[in-house]
Biotite code that builds the C-alpha atoms (Angstrom):
import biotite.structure as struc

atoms = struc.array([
    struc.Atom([51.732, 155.680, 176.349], chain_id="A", res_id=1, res_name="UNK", atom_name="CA", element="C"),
    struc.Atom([48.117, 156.725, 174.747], chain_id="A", res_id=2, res_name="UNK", atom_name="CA", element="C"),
    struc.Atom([45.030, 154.623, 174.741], chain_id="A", res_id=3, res_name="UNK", atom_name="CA", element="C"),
    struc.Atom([45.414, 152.566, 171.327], chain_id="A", res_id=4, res_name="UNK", atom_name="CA", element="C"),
    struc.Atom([49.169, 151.716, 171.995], chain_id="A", res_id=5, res_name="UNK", atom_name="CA", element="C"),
    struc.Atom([47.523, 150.526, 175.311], chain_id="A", res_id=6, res_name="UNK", atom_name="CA", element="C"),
    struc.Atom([44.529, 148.678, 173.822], chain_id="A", res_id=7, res_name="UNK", atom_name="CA", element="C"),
    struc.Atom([46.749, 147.250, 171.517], chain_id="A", res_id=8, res_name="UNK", atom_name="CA", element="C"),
    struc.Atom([49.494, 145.489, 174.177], chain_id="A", res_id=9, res_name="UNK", atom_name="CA", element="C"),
    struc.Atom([45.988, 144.403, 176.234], chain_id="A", res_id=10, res_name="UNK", atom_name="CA", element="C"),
    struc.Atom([45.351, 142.113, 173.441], chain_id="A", res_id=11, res_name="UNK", atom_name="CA", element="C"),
    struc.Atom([48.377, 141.104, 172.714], chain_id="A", res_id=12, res_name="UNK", atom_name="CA", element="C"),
    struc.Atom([48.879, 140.168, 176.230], chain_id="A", res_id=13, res_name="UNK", atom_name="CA", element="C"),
    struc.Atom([45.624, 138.590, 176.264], chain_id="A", res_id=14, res_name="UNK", atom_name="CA", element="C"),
    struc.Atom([46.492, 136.719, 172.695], chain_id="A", res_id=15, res_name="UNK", atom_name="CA", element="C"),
    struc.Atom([49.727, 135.617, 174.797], chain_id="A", res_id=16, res_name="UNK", atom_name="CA", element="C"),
    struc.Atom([47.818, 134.076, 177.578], chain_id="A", res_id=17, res_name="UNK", atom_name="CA", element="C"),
    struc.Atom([45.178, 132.347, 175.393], chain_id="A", res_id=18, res_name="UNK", atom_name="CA", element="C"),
    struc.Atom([48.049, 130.358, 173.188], chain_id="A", res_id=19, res_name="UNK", atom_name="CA", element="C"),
    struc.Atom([49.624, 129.390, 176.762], chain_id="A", res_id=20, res_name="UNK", atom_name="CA", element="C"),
    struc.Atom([46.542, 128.612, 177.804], chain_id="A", res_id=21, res_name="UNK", atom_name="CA", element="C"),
    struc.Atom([45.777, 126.209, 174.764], chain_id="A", res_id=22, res_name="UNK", atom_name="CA", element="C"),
    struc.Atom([49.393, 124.763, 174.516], chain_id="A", res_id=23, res_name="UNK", atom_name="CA", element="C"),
    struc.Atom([48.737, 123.987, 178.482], chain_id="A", res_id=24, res_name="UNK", atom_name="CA", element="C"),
    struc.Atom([45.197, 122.124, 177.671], chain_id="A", res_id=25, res_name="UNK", atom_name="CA", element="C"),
    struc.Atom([46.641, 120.372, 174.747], chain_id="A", res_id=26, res_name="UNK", atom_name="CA", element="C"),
    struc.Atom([49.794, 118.911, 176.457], chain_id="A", res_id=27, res_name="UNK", atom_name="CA", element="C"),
    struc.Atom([48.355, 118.112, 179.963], chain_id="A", res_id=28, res_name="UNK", atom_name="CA", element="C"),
    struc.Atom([44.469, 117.239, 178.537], chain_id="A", res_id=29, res_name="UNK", atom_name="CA", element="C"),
    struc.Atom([45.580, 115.954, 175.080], chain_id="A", res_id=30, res_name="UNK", atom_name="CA", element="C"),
    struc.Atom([48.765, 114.410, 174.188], chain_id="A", res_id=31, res_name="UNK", atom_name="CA", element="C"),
    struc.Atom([49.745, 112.827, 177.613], chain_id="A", res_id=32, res_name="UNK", atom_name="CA", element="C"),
    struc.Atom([46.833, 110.776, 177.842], chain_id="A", res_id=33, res_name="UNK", atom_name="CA", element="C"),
    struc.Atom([47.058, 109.867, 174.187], chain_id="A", res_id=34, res_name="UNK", atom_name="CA", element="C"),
    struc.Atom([51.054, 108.552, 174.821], chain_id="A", res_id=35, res_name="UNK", atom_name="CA", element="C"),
    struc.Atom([49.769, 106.143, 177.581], chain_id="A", res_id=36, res_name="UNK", atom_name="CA", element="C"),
    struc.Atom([46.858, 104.697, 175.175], chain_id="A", res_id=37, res_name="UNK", atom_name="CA", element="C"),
    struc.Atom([49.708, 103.816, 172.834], chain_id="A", res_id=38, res_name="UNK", atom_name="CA", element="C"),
    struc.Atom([49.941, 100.191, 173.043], chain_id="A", res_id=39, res_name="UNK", atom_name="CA", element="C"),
    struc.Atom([53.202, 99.660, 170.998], chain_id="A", res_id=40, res_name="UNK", atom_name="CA", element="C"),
    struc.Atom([54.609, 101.469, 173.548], chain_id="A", res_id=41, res_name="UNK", atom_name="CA", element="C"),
    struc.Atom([55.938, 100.391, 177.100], chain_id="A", res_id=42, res_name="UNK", atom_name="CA", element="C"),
    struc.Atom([55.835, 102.655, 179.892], chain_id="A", res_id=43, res_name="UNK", atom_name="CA", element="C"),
    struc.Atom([59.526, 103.556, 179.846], chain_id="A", res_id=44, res_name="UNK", atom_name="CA", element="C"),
    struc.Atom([59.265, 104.715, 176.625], chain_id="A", res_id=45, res_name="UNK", atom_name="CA", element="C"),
    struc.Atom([55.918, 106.721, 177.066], chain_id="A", res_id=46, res_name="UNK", atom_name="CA", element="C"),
    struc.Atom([58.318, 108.074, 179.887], chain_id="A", res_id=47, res_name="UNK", atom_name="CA", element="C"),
    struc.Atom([61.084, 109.284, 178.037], chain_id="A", res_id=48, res_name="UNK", atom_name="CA", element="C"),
    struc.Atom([59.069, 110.925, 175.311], chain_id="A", res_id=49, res_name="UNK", atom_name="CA", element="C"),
    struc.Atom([57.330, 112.851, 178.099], chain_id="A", res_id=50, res_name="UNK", atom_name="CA", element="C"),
    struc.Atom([60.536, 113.949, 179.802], chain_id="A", res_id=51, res_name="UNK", atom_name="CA", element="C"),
    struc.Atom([61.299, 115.346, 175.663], chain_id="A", res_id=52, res_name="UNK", atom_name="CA", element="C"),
    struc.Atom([57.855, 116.731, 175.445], chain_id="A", res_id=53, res_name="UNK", atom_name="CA", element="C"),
    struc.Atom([57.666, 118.670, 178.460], chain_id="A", res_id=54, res_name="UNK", atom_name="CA", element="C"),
    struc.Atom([61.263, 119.803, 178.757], chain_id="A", res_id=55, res_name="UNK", atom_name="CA", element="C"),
    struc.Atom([60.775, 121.288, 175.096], chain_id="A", res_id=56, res_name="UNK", atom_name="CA", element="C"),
    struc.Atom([57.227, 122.555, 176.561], chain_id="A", res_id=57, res_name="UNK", atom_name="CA", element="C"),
    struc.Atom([58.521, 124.184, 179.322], chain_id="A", res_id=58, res_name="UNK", atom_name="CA", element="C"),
    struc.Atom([61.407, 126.185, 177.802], chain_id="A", res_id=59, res_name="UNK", atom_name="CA", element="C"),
    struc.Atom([58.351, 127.404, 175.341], chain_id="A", res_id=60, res_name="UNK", atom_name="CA", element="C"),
    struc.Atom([56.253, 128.142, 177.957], chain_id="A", res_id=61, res_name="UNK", atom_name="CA", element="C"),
    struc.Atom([58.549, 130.082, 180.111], chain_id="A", res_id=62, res_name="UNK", atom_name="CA", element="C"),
    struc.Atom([59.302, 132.317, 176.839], chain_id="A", res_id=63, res_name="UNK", atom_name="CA", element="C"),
    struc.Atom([55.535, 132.677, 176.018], chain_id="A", res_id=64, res_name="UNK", atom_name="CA", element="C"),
    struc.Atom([55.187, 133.707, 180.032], chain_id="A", res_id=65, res_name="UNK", atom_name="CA", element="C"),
    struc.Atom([57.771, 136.189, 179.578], chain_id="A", res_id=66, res_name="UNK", atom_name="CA", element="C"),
    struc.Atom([56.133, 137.885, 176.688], chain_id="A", res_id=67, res_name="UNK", atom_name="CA", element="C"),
    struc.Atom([52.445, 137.551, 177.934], chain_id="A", res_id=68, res_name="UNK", atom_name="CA", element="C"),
    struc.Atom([54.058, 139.132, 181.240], chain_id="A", res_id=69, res_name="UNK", atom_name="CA", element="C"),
    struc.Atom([55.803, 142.050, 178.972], chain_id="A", res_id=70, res_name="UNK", atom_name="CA", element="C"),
    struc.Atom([52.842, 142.954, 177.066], chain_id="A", res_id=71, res_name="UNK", atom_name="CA", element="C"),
    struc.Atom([50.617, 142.827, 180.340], chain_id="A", res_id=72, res_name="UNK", atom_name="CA", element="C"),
    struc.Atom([52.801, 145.639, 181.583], chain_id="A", res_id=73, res_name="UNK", atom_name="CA", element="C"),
    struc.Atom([50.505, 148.445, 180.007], chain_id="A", res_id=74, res_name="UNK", atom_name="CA", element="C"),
    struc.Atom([47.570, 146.334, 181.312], chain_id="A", res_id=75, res_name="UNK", atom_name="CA", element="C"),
    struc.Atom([45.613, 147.053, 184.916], chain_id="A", res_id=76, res_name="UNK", atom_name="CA", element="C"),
    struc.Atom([48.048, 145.601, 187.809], chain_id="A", res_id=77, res_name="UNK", atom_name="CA", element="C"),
    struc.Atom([45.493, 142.529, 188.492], chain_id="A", res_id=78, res_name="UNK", atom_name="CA", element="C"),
    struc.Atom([46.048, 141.503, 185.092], chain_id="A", res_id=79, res_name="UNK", atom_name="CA", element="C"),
    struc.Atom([49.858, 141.989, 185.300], chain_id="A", res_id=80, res_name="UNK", atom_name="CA", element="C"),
    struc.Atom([49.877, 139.809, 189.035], chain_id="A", res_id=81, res_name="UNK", atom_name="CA", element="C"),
    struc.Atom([47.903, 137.254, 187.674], chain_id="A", res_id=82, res_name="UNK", atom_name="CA", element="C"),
    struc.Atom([50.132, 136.743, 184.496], chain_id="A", res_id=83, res_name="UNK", atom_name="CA", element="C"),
    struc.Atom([52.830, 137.355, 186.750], chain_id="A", res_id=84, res_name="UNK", atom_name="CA", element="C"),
    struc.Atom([52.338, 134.645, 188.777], chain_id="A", res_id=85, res_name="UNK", atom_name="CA", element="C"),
    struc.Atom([51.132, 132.096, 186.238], chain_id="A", res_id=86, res_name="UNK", atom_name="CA", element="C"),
    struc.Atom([55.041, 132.665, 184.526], chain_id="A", res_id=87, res_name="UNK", atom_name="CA", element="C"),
    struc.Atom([56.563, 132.620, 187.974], chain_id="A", res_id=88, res_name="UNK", atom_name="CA", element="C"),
    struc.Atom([54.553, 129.188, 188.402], chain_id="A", res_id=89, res_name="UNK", atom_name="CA", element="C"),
    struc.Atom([56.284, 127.903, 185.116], chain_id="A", res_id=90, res_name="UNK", atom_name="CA", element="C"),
    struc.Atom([59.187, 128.849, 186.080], chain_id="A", res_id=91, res_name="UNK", atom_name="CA", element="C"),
    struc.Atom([59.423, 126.998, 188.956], chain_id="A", res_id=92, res_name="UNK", atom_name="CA", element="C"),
    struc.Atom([58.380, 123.560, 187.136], chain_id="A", res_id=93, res_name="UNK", atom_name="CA", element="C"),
    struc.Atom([61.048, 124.052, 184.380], chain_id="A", res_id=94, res_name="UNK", atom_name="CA", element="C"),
    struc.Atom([63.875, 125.206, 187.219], chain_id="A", res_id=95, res_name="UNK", atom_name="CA", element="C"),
    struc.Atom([62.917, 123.331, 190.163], chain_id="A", res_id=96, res_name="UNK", atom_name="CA", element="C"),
    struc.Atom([60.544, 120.715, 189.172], chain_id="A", res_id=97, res_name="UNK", atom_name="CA", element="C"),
    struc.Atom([60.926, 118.924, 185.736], chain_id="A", res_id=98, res_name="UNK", atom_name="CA", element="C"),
    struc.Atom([65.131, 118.724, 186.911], chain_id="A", res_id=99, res_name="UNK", atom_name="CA", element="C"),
    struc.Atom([64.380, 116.551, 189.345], chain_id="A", res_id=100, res_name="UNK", atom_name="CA", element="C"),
    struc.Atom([61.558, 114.793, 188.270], chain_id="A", res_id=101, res_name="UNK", atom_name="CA", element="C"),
    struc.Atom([64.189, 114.096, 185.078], chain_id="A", res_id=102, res_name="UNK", atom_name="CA", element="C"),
    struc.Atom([66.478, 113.125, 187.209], chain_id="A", res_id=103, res_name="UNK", atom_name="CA", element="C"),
    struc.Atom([64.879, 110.370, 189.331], chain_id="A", res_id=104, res_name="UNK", atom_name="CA", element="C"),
    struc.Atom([62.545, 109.166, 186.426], chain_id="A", res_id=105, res_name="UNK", atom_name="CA", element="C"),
    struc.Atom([66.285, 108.380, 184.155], chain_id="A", res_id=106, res_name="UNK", atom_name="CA", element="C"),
    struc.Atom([67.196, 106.094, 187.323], chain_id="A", res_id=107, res_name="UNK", atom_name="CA", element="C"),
    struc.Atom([63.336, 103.941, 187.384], chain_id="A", res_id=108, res_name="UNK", atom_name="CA", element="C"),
    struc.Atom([62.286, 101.503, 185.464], chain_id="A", res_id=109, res_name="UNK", atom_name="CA", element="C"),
    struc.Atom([58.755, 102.124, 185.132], chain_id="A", res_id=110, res_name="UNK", atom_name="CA", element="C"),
    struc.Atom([57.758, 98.136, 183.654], chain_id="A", res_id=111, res_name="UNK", atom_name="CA", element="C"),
    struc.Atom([59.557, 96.264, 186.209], chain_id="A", res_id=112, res_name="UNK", atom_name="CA", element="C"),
    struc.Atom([58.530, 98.241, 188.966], chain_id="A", res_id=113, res_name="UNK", atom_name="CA", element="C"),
    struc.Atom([59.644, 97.671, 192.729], chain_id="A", res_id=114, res_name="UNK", atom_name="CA", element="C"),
    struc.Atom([57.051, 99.393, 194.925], chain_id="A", res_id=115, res_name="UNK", atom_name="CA", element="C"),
    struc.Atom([59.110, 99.239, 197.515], chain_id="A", res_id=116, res_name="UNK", atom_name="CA", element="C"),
    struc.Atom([61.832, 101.821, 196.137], chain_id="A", res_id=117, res_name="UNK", atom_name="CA", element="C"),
    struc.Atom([60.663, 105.193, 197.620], chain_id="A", res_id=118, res_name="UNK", atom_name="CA", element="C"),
    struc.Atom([61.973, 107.346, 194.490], chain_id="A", res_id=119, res_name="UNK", atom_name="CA", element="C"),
    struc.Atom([58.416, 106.114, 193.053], chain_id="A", res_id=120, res_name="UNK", atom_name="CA", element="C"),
    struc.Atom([56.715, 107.795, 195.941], chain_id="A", res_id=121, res_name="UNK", atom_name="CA", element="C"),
    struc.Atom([59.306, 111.170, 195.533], chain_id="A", res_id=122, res_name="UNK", atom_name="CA", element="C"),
    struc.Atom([58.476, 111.241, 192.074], chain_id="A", res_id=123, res_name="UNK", atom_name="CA", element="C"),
    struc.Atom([54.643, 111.100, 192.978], chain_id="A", res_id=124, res_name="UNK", atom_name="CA", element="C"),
    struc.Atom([54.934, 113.858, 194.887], chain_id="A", res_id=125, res_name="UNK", atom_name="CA", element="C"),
    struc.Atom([56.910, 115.756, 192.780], chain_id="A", res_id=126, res_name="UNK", atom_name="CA", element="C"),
    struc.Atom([53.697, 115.060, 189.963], chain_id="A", res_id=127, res_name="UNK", atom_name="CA", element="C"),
    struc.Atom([51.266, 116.274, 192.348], chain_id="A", res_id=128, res_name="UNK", atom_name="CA", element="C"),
    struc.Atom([53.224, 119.197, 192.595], chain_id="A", res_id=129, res_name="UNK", atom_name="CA", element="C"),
    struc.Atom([53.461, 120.013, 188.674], chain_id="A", res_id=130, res_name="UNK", atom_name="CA", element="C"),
    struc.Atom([49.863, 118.701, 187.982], chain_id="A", res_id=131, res_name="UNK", atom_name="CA", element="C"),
    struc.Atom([49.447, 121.675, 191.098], chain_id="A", res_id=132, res_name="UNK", atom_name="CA", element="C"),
    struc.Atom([51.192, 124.260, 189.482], chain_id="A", res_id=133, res_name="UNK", atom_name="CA", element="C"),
    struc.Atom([49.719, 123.443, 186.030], chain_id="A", res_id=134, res_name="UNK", atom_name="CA", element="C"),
    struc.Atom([46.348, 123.622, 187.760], chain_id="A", res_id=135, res_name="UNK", atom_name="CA", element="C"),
    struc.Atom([47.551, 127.148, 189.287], chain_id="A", res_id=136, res_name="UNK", atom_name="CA", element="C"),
    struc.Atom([48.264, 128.614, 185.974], chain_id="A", res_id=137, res_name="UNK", atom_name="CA", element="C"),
    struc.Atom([44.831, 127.393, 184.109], chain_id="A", res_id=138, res_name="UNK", atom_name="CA", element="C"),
    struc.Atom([42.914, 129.163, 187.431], chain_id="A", res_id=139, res_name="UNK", atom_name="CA", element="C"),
    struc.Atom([45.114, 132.379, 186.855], chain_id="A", res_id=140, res_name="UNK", atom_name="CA", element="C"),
    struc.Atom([44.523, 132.111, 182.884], chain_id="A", res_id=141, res_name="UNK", atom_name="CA", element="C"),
    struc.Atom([40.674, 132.461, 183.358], chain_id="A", res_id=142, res_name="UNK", atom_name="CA", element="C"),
    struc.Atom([40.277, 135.626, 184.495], chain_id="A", res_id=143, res_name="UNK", atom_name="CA", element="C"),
    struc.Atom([43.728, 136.885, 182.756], chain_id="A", res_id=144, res_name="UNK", atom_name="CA", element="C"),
    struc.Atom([42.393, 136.163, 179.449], chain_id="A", res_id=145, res_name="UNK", atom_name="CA", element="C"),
    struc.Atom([38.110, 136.546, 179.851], chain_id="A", res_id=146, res_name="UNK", atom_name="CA", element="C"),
    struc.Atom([37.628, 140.018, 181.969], chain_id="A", res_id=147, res_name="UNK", atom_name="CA", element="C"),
    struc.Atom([38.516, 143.010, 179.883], chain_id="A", res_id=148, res_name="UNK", atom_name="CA", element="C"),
    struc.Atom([39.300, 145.471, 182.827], chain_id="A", res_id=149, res_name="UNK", atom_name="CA", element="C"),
    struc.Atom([40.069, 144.826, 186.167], chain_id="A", res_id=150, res_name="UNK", atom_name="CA", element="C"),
])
């Protein structure tokens, strides 16, 4: 492959990575907080437009992972780990994660809560572990997207 065919999948791999990176910022930073400042709204229904929004998110994400991975193929192998692992990282939320976290969230209810149930406290943890993995990605995304050679 010659230099400009090169040059040109670097920036589209770094384009791919910097719309991830925004869609990531404006779910997690952005519309989530705004649902649960929505006062006509009771928590089970902020809850099952969340499970929409980021089970619609996800499958976008993992496709926008796969082609930011792709195009980082022609790009220097840190650039291609670090992509790498930011897709592998969404994959796991959308495979592993957000199915069980659907799962167990369809079964609460989240107004009458009984703080005693300890599905609350396994869907905490499965949370942490998303907010984690979100976290994961955005650290990945820095250098992914900024540096221009590795």
């Amino acid at each position: 492959m010659d230099s400009k065919a090169k040059n040109r999948l670097h920036r589209l791999s770094r384009v791919g990575v910097g719309l991830w990176v925004g869609g990531l910022i404006a779910i997690d930073f952005v519309a989530t907080p705004a649902r649960f400042r929505a006062t006509e709204l009771d928590r089970n229904q902020i809850t099952r437009v969340g499970r929409r929004v980021f089970a619609a998110w996800g499958r976008y994400e993992v496709g926008l992972g796969a082609a930011a991975t792709a195009t980082s193929l022609a790009t220097p192998r840190r650039r291609i780990a670090l992509v790498g692992a930011m897709w592998g990282a969404a994959l796991a939320q959308l495979t592993l994660i957000q199915p069980q976290m659907q799962a167990l969230g369809q079964e609460l209810d989240f107004v009458d809560r009984d703080p005693d149930d300890p599905r609350y406290a396994q869907l905490r943890r499965l949370h942490l572990v998303y907010v984690g993995l979100d976290l994961l990605k955005l650290a990945l995304a820095a250098p992914a997207v900024l540096a221009e050679e590795f």
